[in-house]
N, C-alpha and C positions, 0 to 999 in steps of 0.2 A: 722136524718133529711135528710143527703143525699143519705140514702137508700130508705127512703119512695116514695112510685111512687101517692100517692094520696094527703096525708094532710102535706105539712111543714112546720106546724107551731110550734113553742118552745111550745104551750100546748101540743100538741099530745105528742113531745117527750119527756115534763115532764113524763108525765101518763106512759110512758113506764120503766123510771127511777125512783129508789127506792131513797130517800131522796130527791131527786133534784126537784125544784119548776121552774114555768114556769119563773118566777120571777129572778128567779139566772142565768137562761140561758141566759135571757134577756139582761142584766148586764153586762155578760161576753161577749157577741156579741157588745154588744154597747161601753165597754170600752178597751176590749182588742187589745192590738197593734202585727199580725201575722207577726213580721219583720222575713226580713232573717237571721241575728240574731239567733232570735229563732231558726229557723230550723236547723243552723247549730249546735246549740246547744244539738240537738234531734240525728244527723246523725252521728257529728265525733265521736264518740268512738265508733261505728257499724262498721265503713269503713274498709274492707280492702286493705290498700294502696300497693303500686305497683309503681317501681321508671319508670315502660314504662307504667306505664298508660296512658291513653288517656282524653281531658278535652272535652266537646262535648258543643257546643251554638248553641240554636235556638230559633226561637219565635213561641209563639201559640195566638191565642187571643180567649178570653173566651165571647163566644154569649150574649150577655146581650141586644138583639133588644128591649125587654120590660120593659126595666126596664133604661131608658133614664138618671134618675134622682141622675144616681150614679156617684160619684166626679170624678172617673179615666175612667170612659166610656166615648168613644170617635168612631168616624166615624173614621172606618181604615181598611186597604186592609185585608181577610181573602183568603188564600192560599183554606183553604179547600173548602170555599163556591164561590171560583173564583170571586169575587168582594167586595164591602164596605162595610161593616155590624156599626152595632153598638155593642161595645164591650170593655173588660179588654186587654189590652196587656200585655204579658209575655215574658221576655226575661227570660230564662231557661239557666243555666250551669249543667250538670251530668259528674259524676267521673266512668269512665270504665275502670273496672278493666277483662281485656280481658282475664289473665292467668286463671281465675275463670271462666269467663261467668257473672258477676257480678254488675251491677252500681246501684248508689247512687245519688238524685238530694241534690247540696251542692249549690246553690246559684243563686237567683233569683232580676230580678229588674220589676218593672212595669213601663211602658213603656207610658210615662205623659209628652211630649214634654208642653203641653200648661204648665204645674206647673213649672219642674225643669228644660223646655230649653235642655233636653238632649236626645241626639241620640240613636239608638240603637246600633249604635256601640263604644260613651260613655260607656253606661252600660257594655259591654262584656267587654273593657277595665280597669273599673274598678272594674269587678269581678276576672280579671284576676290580675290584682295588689293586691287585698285582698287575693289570695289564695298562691301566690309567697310569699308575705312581712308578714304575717296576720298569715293567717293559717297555711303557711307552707305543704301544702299536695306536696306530691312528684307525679311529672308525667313525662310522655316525649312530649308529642304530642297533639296539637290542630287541632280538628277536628271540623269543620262549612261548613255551605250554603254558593252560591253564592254571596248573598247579603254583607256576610259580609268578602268578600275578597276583602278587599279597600287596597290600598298601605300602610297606616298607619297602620291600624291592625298586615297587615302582617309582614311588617317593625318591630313594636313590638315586636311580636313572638319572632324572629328572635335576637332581640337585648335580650330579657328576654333567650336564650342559648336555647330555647325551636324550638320543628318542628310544622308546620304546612302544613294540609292537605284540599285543600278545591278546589271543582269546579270551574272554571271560566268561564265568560259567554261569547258567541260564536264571538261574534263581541268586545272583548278584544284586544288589539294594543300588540302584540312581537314582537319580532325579534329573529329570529335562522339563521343570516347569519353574525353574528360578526362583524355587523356594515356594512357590503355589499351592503344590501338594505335598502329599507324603512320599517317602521312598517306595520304590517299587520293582520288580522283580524285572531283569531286563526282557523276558520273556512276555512280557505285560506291556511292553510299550507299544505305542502309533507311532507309524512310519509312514508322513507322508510322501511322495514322488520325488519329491525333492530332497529329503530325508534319505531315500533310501538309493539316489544317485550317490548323493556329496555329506552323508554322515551327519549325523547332531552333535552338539556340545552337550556334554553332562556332568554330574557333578555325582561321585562313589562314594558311598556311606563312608563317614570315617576321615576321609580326607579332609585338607585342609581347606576353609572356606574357598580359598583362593585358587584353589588348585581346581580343574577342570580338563575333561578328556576328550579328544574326541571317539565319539562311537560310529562302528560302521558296522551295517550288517549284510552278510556276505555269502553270498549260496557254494556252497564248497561242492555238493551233489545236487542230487534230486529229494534225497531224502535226510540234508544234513546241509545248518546254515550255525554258520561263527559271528558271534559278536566281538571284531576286533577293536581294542581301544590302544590311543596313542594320545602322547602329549602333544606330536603335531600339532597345533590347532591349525595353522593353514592348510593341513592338507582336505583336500573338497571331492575327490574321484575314487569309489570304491573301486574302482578299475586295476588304479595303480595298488591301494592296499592288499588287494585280492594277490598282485602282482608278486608284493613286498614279502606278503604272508608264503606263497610259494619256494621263495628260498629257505624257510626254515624248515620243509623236507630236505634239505641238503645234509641235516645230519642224518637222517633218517638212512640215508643212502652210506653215510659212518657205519651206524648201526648194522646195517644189512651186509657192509664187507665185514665189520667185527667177527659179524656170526660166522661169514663161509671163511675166515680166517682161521677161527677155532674151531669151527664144528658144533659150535654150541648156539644154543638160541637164546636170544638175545632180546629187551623188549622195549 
């Protein structure tokens, strides 16, 4: 069905299927529950784990402009198509196993504020306490978007023994003078050579005294530079974080089979 580029309907791809009635198909679309569950059901004994793997979150929303009448579509910001669409929200987790080249999507939530009241950064939270407590999969490091670099998230990471790597957005409140000055917008800061080989320590509004990050800033193009922070504090080479920060398009390349999967765009 989601090969066909003309007819999708369960008769066509009876008739393509030996045994199988349009009847059965029907059945099983209408009763069957695709939890994530299931899936992890399908993926864990495939994976191979890796105690420096990497756990990667993002969200996509699956285009459903025509079809209104479905229970989890909702009006909400698509990335791709730069404004509101009508649509499935997905919040996504994949397991990157870098020494291979290799990831795995191990856990998924759909993303239903009006039903279950919860966020999206609920969801990553609790995907990430099911794969520590639950599954058990061995990793070192989380890798996310801006959006989901809230002080709580991180704070988590953090407390779960775990590293976090993720952009922060430009008008974010640090401080890199030990209390000397006021906070200030990270777009505001000096960088000296040194600084801007092997990253500063700073300190994010909000956080706890004790707590400290490091920052790296990072030329992603010509006309576009990331400020990545991590609780690393050893780590000294934006070489490698530039590095680090590239596998978290690995979902991105998720997202882009999703789309030519369905047909639909995806963001």
């Amino acid at each position: 069905m989601l090969s066909s580029q003309i007819n999708y309907t369960v008769t066509n791809l009876a008739e393509h299927l030996e045994h199988i009635s349009h009847d059965k198909i029907n059945r099983y679309l209408k009763n069957e529950r695709l939890t994530p569950r299931l899936l992890w059901d399908n993926v864990k004994n495939i994976i191979q784990v890796s105690h420096s793997a990497y756990l990667v979150f993002d969200d996509t929303v699956i285009d459903k402009r025509y079809a209104t009448e479905i229970e989890t579509s909702k009006r909400q910001y698509s990335g791709n198509q730069h404004g509101v669409i009508q649509g499935i929200g997905l919040v996504n987790c994949i397991y990157v196993n870098h020494e291979i080249g290799k990831f795995w999507v191990v856990d998924y939530r759909i993303f239903d504020p009006d039903t279950d009241g919860k966020s999206k950064i609920d969801h990553v939270t609790e995907m990430l306490q099911n794969l520590v407590y639950h599954k058990d999969l061995p990793f070192q490091s989380v890798l996310m978007d801006s959006w989901y670099a809230t002080n709580k998230l991180m704070l988590y990471i953090d407390d779960l023994g775990k590293y976090y790597y993720c952009p922060l957005k430009r008008n974010r409140l640090v401080d890199d003078t030990v209390g000397q000055k006021d906070y200030q917008r990270i777009e505001l800061l000096s960088w000296d050579k040194q600084e801007l080989k092997s990253g500063k320590i700073v300190k994010i509004k909000k956080f706890p005294q004790a707590k400290k990050v490091k920052l790296f800033r990072v030329t992603v193009s010509t006309d576009r530079t990331d400020f990545i922070a991590t609780n690393d504090l050893s780590l000294d080479s934006t070489d490698v974080v530039q590095k680090v920060c590239k596998v978290r398009w690995k979902i991105e390349e998720f997202h882009r089979e999703l789309k030519q999967l369905t047909g639909i765009e995806s963001s």
